[in-house]
ROVO-126323 format. One record per atom (N, C-alpha, C): atom name; x, y, z. Coordinates in steps of 0.1 Angstrom, whole numbers, padded with zeros to 4 digits, m for minus. Layout:
<sites>
<atom=CA, east=X, north=Y, up=Z>
...
</sites>
This chain:
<sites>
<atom=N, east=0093, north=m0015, up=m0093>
<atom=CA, east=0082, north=m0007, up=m0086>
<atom=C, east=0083, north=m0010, up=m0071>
<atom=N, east=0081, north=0002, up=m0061>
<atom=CA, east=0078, north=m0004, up=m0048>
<atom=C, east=0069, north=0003, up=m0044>
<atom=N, east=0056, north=m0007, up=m0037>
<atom=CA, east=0049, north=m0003, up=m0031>
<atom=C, east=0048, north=m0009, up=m0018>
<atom=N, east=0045, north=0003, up=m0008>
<atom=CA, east=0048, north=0006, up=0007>
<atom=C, east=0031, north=0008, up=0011>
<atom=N, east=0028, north=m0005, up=0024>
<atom=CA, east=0020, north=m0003, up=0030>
<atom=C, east=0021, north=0005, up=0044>
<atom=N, east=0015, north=0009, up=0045>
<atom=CA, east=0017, north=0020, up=0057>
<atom=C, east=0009, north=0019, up=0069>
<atom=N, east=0013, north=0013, up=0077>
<atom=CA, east=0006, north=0007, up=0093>
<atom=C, east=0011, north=0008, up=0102>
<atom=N, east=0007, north=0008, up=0113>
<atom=CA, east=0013, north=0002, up=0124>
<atom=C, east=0009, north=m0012, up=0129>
<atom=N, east=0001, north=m0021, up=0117>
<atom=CA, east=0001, north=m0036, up=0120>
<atom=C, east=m0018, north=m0034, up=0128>
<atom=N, east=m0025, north=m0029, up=0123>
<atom=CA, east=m0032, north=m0035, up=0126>
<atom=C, east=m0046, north=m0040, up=0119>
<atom=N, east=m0055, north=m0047, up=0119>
<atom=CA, east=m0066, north=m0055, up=0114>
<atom=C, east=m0061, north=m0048, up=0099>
<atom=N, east=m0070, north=m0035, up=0095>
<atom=CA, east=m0072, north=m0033, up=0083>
<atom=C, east=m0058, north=m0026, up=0073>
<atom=N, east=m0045, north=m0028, up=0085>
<atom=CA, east=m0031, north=m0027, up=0074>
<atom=C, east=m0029, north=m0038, up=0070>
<atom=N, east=m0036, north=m0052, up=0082>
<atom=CA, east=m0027, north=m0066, up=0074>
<atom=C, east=m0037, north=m0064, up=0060>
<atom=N, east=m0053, north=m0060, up=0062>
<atom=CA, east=m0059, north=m0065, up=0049>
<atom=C, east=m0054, north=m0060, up=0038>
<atom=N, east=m0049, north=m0042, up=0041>
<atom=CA, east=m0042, north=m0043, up=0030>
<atom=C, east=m0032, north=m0045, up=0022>
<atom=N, east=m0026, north=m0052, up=0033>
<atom=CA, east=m0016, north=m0060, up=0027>
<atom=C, east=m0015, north=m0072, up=0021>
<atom=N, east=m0028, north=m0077, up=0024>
<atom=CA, east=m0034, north=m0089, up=0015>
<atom=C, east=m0039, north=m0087, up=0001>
<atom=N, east=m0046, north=m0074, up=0002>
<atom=CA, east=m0053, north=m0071, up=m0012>
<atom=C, east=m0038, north=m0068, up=m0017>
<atom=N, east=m0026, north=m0060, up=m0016>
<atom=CA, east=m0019, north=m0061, up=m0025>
<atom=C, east=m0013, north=m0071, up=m0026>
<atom=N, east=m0009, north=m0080, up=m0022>
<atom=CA, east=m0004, north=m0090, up=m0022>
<atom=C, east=m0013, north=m0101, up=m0039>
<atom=N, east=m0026, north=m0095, up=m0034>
<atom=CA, east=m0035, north=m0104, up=m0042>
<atom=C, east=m0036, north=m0092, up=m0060>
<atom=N, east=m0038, north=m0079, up=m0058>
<atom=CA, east=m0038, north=m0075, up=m0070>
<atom=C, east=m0023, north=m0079, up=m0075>
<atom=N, east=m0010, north=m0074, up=m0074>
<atom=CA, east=m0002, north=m0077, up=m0077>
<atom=C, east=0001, north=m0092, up=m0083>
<atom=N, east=m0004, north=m0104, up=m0073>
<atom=CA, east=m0004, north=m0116, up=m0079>
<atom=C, east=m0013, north=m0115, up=m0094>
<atom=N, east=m0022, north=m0109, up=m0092>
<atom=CA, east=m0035, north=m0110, up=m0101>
<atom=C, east=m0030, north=m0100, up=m0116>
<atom=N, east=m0026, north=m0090, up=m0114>
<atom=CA, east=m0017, north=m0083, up=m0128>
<atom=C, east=m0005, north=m0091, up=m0133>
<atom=N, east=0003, north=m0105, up=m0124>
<atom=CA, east=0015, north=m0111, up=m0128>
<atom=C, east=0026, north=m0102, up=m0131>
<atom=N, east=0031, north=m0095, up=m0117>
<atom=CA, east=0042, north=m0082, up=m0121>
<atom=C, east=0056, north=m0092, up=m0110>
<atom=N, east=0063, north=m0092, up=m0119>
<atom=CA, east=0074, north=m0100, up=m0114>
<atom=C, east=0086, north=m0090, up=m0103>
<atom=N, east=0087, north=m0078, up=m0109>
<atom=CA, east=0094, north=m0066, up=m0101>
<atom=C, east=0088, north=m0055, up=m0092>
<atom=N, east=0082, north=m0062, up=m0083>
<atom=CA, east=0075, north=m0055, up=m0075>
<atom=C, east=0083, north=m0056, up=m0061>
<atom=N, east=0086, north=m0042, up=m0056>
<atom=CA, east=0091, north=m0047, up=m0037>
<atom=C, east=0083, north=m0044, up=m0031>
<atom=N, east=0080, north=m0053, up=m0024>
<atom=CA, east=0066, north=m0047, up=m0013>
<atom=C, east=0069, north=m0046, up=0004>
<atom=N, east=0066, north=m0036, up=0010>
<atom=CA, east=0075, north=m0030, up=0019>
<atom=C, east=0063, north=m0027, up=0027>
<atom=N, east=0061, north=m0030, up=0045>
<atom=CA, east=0051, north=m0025, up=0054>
<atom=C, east=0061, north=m0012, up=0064>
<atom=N, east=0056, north=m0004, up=0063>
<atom=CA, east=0062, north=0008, up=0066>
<atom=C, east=0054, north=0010, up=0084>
<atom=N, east=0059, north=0008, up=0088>
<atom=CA, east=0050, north=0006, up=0109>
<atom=C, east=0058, north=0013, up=0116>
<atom=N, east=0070, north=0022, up=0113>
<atom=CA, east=0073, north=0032, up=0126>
<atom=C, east=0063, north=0047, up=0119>
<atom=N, east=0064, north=0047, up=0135>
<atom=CA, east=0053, north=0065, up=0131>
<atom=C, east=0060, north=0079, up=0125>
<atom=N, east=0072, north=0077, up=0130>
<atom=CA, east=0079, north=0082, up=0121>
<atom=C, east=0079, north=0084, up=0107>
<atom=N, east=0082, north=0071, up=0102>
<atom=CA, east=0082, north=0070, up=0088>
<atom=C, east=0069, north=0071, up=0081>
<atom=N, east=0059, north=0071, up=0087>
<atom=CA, east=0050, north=0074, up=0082>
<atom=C, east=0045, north=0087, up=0080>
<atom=N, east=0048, north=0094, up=0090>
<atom=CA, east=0042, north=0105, up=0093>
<atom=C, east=0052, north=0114, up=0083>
<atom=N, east=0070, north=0111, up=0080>
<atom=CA, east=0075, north=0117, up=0070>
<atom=C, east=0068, north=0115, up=0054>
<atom=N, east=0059, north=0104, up=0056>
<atom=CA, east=0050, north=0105, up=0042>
<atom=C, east=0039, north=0114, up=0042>
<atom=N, east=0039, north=0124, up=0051>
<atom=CA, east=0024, north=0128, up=0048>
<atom=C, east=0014, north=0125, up=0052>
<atom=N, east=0016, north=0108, up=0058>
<atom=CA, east=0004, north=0105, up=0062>
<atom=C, east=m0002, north=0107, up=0072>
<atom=N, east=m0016, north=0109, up=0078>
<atom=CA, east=m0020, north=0112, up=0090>
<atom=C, east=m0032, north=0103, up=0093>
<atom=N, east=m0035, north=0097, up=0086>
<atom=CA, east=m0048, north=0081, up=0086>
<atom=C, east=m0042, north=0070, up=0083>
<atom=N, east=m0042, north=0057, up=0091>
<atom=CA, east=m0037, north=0046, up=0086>
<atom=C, east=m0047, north=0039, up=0082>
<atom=N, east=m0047, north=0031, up=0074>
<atom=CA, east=m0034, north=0023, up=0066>
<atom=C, east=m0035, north=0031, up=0053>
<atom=N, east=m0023, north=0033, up=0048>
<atom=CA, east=m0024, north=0036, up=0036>
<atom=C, east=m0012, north=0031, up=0021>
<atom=N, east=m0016, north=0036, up=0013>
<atom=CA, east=m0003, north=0029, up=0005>
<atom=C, east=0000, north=0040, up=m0008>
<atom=N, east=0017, north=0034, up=m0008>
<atom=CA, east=0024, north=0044, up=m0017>
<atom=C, east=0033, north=0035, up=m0025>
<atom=N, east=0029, north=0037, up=m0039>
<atom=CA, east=0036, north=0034, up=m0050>
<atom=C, east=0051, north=0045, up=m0053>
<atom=N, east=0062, north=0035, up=m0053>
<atom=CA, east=0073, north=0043, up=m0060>
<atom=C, east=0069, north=0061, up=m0050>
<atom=N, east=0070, north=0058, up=m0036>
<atom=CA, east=0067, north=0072, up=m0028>
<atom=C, east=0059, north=0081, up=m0031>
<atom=N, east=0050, north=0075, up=m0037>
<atom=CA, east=0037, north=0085, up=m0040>
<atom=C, east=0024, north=0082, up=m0033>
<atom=N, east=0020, north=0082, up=m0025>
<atom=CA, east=0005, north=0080, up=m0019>
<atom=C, east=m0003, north=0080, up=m0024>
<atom=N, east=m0009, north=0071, up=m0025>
<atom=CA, east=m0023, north=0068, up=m0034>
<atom=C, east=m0034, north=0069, up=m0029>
<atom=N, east=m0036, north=0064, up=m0014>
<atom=CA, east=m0050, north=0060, up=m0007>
<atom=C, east=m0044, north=0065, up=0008>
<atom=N, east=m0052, north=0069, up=0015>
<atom=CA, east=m0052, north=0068, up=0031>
<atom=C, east=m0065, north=0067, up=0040>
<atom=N, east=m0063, north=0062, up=0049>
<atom=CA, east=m0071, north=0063, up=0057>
<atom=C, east=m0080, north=0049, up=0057>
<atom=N, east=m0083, north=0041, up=0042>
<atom=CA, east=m0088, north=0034, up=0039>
<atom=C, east=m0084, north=0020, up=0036>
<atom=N, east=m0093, north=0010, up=0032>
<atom=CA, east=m0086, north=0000, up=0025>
<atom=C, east=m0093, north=m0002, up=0015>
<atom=N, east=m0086, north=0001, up=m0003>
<atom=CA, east=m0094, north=m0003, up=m0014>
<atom=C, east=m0091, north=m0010, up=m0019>
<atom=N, east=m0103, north=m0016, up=m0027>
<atom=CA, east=m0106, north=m0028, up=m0036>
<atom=C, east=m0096, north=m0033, up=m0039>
<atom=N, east=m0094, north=m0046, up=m0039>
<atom=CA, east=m0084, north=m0051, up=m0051>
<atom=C, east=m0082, north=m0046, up=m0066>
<atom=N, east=m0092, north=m0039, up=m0072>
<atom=CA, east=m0096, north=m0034, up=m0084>
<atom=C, east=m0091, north=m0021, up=m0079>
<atom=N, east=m0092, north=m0016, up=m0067>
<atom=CA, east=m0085, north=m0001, up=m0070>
<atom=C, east=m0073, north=0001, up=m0070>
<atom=N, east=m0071, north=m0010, up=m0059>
<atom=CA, east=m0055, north=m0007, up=m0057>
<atom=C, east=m0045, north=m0017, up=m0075>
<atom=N, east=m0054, north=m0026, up=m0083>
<atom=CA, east=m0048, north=m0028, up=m0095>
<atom=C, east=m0044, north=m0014, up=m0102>
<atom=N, east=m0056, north=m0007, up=m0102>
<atom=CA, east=m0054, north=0005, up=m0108>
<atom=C, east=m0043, north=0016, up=m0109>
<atom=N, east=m0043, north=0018, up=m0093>
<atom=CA, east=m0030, north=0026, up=m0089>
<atom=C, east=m0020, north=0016, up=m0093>
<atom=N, east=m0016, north=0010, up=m0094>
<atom=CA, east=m0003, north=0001, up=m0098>
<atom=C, east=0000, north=0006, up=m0112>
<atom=N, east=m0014, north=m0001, up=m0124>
<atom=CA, east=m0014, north=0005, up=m0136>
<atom=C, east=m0009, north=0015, up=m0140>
<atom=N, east=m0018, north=0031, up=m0131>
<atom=CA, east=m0015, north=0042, up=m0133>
<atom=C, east=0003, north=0047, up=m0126>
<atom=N, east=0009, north=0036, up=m0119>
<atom=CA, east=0021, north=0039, up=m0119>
<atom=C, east=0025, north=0051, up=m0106>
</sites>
C-alpha cells in the first residue's frame, strides 16, 4: 500500500503526517510506503487544489484538511 501526503511542508502537512504515521502504527500494517509529495507540480497533477491532503495507492481521500486519526484508519481500511 502507498500512501502519499501532499504538502508543501507546512504546520498542518507535517500534522498529517504524524496522524498517519500514528494510524498506520495503530492498525500494525507492516507494507505500508509512506511518501510526502511537496513539489506543486506533483501535486497539482493529483487533482489537488487545497493542501494538505492524502492519497492511498493514488487515490485521494481528503483535501484541504487534516483528519482524525480514526478517519484517516478508515481510508486505509477502505483501501
Amino acid at each position: 500500500m502507498k500512501i502519499q501526503i501532499l504538502g508543501m511542508g507546512c504546520p498542518k502537512c507535517r500534522k498529517l503526517y504524524e496522524s498517519v504515521e500514528k494510524a498506520v502504527g495503530e492498525l500494525e500494517l507492516a507494507d505500508v510506503q509512506l511518501e510526502k509529495v511537496e513539489t506543486l507540480s506533483a501535486i497539482s497533477d493529483m487533482g489537488v487544489m487545497m493542501t494538505p491532503a492524502l492519497a492511498i495507492d493514488g487515490n485521494v481521500c481528503v483535501a484541504g484538511r487534516v483528519p482524525s486519526v480514526d478517519e484517516i484508519k478508515k481510508f486505509i481500511q477502505e483501501g
